[in-house]
N, C-alpha and C positions, 0 to 999 in steps of 0.2 A: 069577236076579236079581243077583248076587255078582258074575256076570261082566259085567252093562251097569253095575254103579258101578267096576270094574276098569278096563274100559274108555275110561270117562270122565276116570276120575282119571289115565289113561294118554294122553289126548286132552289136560287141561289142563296138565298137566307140558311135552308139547310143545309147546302155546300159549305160556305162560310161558316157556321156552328160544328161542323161536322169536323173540319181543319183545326179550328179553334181547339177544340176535345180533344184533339189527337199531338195537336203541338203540348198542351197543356199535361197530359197523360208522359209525351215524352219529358220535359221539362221536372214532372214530379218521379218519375219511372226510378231514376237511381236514389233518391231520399227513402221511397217506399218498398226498393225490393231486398229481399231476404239474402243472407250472407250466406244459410246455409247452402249446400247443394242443390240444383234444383231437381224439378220430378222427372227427366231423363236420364241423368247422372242416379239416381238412387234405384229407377226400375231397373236399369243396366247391369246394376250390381247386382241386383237380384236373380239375372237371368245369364248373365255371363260371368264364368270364372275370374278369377282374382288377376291368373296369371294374365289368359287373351284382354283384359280389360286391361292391365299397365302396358301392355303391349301396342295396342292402340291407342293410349294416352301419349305413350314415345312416340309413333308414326309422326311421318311428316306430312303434314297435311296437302291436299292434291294441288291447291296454290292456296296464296295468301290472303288473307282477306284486305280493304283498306281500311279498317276501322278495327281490329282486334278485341273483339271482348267488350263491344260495345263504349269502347273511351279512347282518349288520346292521351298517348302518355306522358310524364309530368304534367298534366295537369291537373290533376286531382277527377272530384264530381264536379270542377266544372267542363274536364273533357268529357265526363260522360254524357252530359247534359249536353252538350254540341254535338259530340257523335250520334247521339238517339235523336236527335232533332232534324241533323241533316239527312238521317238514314229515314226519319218521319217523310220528311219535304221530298224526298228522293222517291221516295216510292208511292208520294200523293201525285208529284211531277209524273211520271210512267204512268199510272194507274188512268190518272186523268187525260195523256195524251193517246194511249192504248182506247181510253174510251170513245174520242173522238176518230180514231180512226174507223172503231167499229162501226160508231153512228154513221156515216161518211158512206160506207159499203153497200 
């Protein structure tokens, strides 16, 4: 019995670590990412014409997003830093609640 609370407590230590990384990752994500284009936007060009590509940059998107571009507006990196953190927390929340359902079944 000693060894499945070992275990556990050895499972939530990596949960906890794991969150921690992923809050921290978000938190540093806008100091450390790149201004340029990223690697969708540059293979796009390469494989789609100039015109169909502004064409689909004007489209209207099929709905909105709540969080745009990763930030919140007026408020600099520190909306970005909120947006990628809640958008972190939000999809540890699913992930983890999806996982318990599965366990459950």
């Amino acid at each position: 019995m000693s060894k499945n609370i070992n275990a556990s407590s050895s499972n939530t230590k990596f949960l906890y670590a794991g969150v921690i990384i992923a809050l921290l990752l978000a938190i540093l994500s806008p100091f450390l990412a790149s201004s340029d284009p990223d690697g969708l936007e540059s293979a796009a060009e390469g494989v789609i014409n100039e015109e169909k590509l502004a064409e689909l940059e004007e489209a209207a998107p099929a709905f909105s997003s709540p969080i745009p571009d990763y930030s919140i507006e007026g408020m600099g990196k520190a909306g970005e830093v909120v947006a990628i953190v809640v958008g972190t927390l939000l999809v540890l929340a699913i992930s983890y609640g999806l996982g318990k359902i599965i366990k459950n079944k």
